[in-house]
NUSE-705856 format. One record per atom (N, C-alpha, C): x, y, z; residue number from 1. Coordinates in steps of 0.001 Angstrom, whole numbers. Layout:
<atoms>
X, Y, Z, NUM
...
</atoms>
This chain:
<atoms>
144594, -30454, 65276, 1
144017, -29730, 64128, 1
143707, -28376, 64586, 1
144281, -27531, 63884, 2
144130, -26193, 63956, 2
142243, -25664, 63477, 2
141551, -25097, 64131, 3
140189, -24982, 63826, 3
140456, -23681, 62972, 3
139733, -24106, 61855, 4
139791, -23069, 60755, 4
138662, -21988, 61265, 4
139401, -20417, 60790, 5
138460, -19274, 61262, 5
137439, -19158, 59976, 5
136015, -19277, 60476, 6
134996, -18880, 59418, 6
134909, -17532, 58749, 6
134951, -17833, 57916, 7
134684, -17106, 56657, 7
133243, -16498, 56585, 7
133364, -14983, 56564, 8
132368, -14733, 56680, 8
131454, -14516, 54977, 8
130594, -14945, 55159, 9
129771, -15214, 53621, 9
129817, -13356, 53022, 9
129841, -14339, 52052, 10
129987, -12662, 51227, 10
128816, -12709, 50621, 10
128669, -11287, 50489, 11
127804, -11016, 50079, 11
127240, -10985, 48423, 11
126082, -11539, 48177, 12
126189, -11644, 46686, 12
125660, -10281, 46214, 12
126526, -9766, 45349, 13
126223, -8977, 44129, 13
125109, -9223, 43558, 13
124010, -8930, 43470, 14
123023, -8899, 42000, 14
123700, -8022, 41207, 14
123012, -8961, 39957, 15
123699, -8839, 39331, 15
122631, -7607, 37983, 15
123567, -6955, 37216, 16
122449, -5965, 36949, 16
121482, -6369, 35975, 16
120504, -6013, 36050, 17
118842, -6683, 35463, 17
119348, -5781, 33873, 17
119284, -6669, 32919, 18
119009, -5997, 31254, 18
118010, -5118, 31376, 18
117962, -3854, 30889, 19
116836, -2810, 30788, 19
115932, -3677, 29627, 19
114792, -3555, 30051, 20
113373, -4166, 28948, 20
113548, -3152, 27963, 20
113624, -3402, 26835, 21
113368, -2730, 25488, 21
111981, -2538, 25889, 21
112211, -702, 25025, 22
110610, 198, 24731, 22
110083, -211, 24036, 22
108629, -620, 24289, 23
108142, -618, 23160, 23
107723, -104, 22467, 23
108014, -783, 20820, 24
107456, -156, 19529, 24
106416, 463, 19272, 24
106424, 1433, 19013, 25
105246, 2209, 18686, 25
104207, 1970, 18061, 25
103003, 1831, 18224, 26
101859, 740, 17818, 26
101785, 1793, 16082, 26
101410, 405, 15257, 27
101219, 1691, 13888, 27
99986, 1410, 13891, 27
99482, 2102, 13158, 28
97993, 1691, 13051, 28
97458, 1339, 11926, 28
96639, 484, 12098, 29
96224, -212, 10930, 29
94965, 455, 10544, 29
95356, 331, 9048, 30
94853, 860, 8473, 30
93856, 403, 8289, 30
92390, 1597, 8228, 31
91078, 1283, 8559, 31
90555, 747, 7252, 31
89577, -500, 7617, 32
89280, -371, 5940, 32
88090, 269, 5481, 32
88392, 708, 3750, 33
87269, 1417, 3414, 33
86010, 648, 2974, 33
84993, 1653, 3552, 34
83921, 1205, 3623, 34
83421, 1554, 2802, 34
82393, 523, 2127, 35
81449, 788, 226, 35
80763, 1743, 421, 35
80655, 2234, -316, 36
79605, 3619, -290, 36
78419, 2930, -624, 36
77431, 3324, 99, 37
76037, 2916, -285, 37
75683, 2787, -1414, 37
75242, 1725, -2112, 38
74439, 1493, -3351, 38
73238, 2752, -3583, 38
73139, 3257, -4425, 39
72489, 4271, -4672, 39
71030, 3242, -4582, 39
69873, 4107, -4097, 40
68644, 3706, -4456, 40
68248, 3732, -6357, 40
68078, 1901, -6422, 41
67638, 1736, -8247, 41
66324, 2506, -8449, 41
65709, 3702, -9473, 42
65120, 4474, -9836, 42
63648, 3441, -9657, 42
63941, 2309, -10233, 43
62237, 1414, -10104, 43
61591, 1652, -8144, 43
62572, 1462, -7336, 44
62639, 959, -5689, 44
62218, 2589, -5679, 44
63017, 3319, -5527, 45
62531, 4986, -5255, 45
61146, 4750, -5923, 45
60697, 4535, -6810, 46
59276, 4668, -7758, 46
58317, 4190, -7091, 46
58200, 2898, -6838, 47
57532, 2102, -5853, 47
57174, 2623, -4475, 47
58502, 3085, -3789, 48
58330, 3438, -2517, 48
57263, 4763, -2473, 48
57426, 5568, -3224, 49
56479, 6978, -3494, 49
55645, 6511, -3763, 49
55243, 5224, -4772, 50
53592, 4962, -5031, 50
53144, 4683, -3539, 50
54147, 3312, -2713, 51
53758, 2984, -1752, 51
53207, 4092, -479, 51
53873, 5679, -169, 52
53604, 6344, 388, 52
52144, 7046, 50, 52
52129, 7510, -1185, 53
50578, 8077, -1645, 53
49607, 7143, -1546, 53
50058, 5947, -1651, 54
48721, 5104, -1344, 54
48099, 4870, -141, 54
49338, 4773, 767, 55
48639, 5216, 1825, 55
48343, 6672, 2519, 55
48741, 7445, 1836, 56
47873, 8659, 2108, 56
46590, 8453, 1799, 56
46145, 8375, 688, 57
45250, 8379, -63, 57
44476, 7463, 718, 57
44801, 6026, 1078, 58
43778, 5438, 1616, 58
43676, 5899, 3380, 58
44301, 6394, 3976, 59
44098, 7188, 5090, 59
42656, 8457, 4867, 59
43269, 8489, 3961, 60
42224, 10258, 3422, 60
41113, 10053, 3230, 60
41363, 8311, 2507, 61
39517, 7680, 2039, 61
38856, 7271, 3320, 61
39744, 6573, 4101, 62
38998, 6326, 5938, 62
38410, 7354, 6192, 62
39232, 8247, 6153, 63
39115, 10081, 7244, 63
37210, 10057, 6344, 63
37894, 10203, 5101, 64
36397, 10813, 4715, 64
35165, 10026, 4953, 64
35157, 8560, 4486, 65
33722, 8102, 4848, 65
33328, 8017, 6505, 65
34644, 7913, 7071, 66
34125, 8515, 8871, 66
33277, 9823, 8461, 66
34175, 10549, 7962, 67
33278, 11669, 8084, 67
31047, 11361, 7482, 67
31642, 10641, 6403, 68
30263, 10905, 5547, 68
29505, 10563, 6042, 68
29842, 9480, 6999, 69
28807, 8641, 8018, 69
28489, 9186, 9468, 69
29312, 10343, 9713, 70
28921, 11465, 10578, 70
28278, 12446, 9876, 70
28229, 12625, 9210, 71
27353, 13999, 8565, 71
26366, 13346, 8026, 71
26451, 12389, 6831, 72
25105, 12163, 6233, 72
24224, 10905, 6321, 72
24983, 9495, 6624, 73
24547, 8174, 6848, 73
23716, 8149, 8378, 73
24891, 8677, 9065, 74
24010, 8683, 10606, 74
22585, 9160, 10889, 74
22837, 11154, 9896, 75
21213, 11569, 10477, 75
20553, 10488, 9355, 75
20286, 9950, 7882, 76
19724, 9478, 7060, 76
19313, 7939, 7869, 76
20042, 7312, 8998, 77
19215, 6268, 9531, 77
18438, 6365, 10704, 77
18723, 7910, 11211, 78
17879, 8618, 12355, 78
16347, 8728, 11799, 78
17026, 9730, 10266, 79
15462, 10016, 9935, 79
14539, 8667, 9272, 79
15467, 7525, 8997, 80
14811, 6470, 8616, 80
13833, 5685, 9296, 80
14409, 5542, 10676, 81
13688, 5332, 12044, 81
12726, 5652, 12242, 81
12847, 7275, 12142, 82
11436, 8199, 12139, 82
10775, 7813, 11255, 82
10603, 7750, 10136, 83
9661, 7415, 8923, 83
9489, 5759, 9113, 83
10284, 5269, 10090, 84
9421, 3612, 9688, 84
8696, 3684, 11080, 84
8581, 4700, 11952, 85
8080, 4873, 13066, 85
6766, 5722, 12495, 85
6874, 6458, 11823, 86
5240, 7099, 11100, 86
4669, 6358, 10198, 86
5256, 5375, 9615, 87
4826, 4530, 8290, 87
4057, 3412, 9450, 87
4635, 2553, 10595, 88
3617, 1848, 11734, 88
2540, 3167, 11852, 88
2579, 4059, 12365, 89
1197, 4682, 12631, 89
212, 4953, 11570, 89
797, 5243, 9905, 90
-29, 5358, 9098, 90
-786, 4109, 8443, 90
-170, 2864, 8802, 91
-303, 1458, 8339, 91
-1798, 1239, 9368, 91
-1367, 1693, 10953, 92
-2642, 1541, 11676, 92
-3534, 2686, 11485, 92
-3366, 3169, 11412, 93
-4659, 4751, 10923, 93
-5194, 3619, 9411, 93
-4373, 3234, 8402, 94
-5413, 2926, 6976, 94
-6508, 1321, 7351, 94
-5648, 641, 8432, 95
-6177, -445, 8681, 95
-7469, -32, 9686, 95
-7105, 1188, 10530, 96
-8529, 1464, 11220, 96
-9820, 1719, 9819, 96
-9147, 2515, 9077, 97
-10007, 3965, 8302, 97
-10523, 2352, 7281, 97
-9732, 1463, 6908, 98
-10465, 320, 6340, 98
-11279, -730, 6830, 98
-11627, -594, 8349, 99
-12348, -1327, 8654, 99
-13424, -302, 9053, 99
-13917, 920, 8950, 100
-14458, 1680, 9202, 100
-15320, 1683, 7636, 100
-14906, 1593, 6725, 101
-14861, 1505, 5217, 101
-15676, 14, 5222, 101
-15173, -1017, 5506, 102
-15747, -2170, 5746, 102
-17158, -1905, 6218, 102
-17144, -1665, 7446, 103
-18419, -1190, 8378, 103
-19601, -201, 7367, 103
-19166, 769, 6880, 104
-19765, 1760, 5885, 104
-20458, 1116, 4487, 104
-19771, 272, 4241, 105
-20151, -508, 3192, 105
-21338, -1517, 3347, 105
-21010, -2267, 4430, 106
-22082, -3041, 5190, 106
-23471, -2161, 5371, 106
-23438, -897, 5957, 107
-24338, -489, 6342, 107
-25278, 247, 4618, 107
-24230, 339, 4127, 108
-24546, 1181, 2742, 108
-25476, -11, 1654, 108
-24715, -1293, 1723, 109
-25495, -2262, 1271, 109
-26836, -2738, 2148, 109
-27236, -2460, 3317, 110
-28162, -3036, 3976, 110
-29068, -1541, 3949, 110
-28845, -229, 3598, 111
-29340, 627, 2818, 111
-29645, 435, 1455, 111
-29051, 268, 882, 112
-29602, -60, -769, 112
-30554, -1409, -509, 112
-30573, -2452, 110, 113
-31434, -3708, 407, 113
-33038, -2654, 973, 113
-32368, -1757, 1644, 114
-33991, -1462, 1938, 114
-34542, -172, 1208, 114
-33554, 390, 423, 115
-34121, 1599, -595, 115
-34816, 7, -1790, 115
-34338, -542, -2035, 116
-35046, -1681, -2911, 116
-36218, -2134, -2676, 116
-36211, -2516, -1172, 117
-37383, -3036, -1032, 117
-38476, -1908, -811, 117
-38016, -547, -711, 118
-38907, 472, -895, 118
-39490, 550, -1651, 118
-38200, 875, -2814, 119
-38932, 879, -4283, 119
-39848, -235, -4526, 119
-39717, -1333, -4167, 120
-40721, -2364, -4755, 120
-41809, -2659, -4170, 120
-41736, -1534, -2414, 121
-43351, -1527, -2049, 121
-44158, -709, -2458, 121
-43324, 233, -3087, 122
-43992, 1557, -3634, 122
-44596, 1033, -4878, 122
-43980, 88, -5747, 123
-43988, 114, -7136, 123
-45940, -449, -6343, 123
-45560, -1872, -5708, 124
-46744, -2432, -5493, 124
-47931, -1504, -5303, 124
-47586, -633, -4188, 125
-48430, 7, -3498, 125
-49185, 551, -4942, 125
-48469, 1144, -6038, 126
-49423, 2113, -7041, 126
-50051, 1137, -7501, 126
-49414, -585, -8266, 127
-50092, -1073, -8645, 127
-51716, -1528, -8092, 127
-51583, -2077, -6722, 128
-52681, -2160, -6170, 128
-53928, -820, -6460, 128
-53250, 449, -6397, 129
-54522, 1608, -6811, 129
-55071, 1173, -8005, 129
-54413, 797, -8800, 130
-54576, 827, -10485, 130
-55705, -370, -10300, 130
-55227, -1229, -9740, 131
-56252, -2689, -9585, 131
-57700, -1907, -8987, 131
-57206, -1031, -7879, 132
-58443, -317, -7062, 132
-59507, 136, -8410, 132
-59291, 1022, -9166, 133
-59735, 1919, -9873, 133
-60172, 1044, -11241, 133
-59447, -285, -11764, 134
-59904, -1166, -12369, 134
-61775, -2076, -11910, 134
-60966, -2314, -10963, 135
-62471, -2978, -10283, 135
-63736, -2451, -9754, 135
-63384, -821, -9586, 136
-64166, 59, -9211, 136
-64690, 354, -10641, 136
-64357, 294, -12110, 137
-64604, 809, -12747, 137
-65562, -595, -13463, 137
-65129, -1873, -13114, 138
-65835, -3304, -13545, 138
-67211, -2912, -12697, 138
-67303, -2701, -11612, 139
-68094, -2729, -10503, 139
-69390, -1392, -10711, 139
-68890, -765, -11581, 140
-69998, 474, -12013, 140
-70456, 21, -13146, 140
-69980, -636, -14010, 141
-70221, -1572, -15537, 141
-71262, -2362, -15013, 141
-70882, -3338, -13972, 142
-71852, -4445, -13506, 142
-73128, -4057, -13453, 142
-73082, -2992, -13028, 143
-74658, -2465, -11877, 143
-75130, -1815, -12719, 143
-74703, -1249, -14216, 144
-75401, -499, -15149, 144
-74986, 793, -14757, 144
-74192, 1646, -13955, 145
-73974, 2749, -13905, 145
-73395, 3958, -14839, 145
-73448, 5161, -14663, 146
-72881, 5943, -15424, 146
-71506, 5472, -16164, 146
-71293, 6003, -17254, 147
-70224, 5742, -18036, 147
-69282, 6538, -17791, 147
-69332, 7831, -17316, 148
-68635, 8957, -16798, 148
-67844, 8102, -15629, 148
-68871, 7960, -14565, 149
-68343, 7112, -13471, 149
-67037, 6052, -13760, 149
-67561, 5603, -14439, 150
-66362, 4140, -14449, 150
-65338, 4893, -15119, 150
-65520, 5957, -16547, 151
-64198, 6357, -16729, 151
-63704, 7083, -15875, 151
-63941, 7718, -14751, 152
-63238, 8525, -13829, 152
-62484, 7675, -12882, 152
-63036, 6548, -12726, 153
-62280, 5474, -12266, 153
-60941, 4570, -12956, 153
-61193, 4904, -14193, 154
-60189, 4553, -14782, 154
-59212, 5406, -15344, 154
-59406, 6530, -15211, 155
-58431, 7694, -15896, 155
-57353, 7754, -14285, 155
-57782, 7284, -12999, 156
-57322, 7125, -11829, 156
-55600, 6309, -12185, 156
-56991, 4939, -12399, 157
-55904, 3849, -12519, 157
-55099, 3959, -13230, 157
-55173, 4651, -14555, 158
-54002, 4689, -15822, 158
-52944, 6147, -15197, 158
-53650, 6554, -14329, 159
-51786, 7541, -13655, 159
-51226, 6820, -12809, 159
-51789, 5808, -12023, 160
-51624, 5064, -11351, 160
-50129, 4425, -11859, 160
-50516, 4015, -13591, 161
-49787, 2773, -14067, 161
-48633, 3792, -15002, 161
-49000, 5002, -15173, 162
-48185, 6106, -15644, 162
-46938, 6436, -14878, 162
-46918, 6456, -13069, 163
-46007, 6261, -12649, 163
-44880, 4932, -12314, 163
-46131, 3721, -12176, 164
-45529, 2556, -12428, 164
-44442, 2465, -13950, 164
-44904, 2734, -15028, 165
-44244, 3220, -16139, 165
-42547, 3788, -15826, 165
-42845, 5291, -15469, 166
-41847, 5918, -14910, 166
-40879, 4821, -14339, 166
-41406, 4169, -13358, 167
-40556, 3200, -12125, 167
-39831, 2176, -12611, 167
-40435, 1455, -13808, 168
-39716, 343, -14439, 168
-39279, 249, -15506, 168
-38378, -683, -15575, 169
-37574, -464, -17276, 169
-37387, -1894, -17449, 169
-37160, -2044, -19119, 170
-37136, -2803, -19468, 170
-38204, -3826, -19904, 170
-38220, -4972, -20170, 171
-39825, -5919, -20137, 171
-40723, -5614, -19307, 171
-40430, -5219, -18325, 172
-41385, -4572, -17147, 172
-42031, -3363, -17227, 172
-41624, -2681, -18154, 173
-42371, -1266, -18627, 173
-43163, -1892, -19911, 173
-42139, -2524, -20676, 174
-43227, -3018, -22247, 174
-44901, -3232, -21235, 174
-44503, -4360, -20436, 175
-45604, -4936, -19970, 175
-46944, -4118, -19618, 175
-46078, -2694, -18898, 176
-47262, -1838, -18066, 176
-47939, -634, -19414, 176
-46807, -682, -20365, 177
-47184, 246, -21613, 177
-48103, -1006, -22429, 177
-48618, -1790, -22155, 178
-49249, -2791, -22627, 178
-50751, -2774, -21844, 178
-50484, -2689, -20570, 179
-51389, -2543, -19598, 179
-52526, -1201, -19952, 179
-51323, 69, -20610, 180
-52102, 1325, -20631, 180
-52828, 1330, -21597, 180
-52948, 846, -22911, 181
-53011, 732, -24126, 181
-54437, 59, -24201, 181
-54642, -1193, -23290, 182
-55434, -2170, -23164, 182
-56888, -979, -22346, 182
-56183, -525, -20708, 183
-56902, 569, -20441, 183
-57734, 1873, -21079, 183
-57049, 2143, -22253, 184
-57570, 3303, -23111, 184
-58244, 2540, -23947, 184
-58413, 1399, -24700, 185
-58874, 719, -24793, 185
-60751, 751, -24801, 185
-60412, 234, -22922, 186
-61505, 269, -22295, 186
-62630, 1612, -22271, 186
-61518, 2073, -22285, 187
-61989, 3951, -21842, 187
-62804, 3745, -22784, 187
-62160, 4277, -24395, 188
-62957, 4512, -25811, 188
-64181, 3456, -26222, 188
-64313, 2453, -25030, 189
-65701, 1780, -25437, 189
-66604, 1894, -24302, 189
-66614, 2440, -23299, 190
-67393, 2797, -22213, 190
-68787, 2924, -22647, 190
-69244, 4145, -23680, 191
-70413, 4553, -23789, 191
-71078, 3867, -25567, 191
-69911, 3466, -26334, 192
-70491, 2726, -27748, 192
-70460, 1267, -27439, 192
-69403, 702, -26743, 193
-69721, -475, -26593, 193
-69367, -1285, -25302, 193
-70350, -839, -24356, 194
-69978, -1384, -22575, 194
-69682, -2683, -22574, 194
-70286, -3740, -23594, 195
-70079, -5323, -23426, 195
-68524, -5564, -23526, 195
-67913, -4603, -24468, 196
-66377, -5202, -24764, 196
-65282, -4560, -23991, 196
-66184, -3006, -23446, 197
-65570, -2112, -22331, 197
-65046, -3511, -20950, 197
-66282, -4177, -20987, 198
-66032, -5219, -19435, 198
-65127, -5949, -20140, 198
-65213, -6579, -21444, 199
-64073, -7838, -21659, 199
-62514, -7266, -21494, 199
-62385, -5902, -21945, 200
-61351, -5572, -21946, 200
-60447, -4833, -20689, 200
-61465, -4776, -19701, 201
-61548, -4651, -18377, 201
-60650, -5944, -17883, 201
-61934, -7491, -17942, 202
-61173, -8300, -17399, 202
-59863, -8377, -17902, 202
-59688, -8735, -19317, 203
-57909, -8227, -19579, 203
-57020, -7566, -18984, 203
-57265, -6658, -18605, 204
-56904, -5440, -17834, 204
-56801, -6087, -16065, 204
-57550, -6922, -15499, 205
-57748, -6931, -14445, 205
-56173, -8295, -14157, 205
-56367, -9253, -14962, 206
-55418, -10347, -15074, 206
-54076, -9733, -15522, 206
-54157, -9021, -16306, 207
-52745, -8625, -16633, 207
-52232, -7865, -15611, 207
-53087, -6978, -14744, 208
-52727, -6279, -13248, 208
-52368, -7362, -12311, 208
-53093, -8191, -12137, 209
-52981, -9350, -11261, 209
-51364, -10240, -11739, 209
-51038, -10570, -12782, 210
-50137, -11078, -13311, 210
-48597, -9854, -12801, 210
-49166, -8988, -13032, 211
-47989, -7571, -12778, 211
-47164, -7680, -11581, 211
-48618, -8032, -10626, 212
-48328, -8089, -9283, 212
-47685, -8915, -8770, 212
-47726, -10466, -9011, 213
-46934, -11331, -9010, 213
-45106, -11215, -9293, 213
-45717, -10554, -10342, 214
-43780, -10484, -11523, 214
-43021, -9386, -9703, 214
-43435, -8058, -9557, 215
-43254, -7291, -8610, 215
-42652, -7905, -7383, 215
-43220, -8953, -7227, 216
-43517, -9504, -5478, 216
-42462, -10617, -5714, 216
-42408, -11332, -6909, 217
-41007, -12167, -7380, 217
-42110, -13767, -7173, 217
-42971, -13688, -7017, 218
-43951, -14849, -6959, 218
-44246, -15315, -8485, 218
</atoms>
């Protein structure tokens, strides 16, 4: 066998590549149209403007009572302070000045208790003269003495009972204008008739005595 000479490999051809088609030119799509905004409805605009002034307005009403309460509420509870701070001191000044008043009164009534009992030692004191000048005038009767005498003793006693008069009112004067009456009395019988001068004396002497009692509250 004849040895066959190798063949030398051939070479492969590539083979030629199809050119890639260009590509198509992009189109463009068409954008879509967009709605035009709905107009604002005339009620919504209306509203929205009330809605803005209102709150202005209530901004404006804050602003101001801040203010009012800086200018006029603030000093008005400053000065309130003050006045309930002088109204305590004048409350204690009337509660002093009323127990001072209290005190004054006390002393003013325990003054009138003893201008009373003045008056009613005084009243006594004249009555007792009047009694003096009564019995002094019984006591010159007794012994037979001058008639002059005893009335000088008794013209005594009847100023005596003249100021007692003055001093009292009421049944208590009837009584002593009763007393004087009885006294003059006496007087005008001194020298015509001394027997009834003494009776009307003792009259005179009991009804003094009786006086004195009413006076003294006995």
């Amino acid at each position: 066998m004849s040895e066959s000479t190798p063949v030398p490999p051939t070479s492969a051809v590539p083979e030629p590549t199809p050119a890639s088609p260009e590509p198509a030119p992009a189109v463009p799509k068409p954008t879509p149209a967009v709605p035009d905004p709905m107009p604002a409805s005339p009620s919504k605009s209306r509203w929205s403007r009330v809605l803005r002034w209102t709150t202005g307005l209530l901004v404006v009403f804050a602003l101001g009572l801040g203010a009012t309460w800086m200018v006029q509420v603030r000093p008005l509870r400053q000065q309130v302070a003050v006045l309930e701070q002088e109204q305590g001191v004048l409350q204690a000044g009337i509660a002093e000045l009323q127990a001072q008043v209290t005190q004054m009164e006390a002393v003013r009534a325990e003054n009138v208790a003893l201008l009373v009992g003045q008056a009613k030692l005084d009243q006594s004191f004249t009555l007792l003269k009047a009694r003096v000048g009564t019995l002094q005038a019984q006591l010159i009767l007794s012994a037979g003495g001058e008639a002059q005498d005893a009335a000088k003793a008794l013209v005594s006693a009847d100023s005596q009972l003249a100021m007692l008069e003055q001093a009292l009112a009421g049944s208590q004067q009837e009584d002593v204008q009763i007393l004087r009456e009885r006294l003059a009395l006496a007087i005008g019988e001194l020298e015509s008739d001394p027997f009834a001068a003494r009776r009307d004396l003792e009259v005179l002497a009991n009804g003094l005595d009786a006086m004195e009692k009413a006076l003294s509250g006995g």
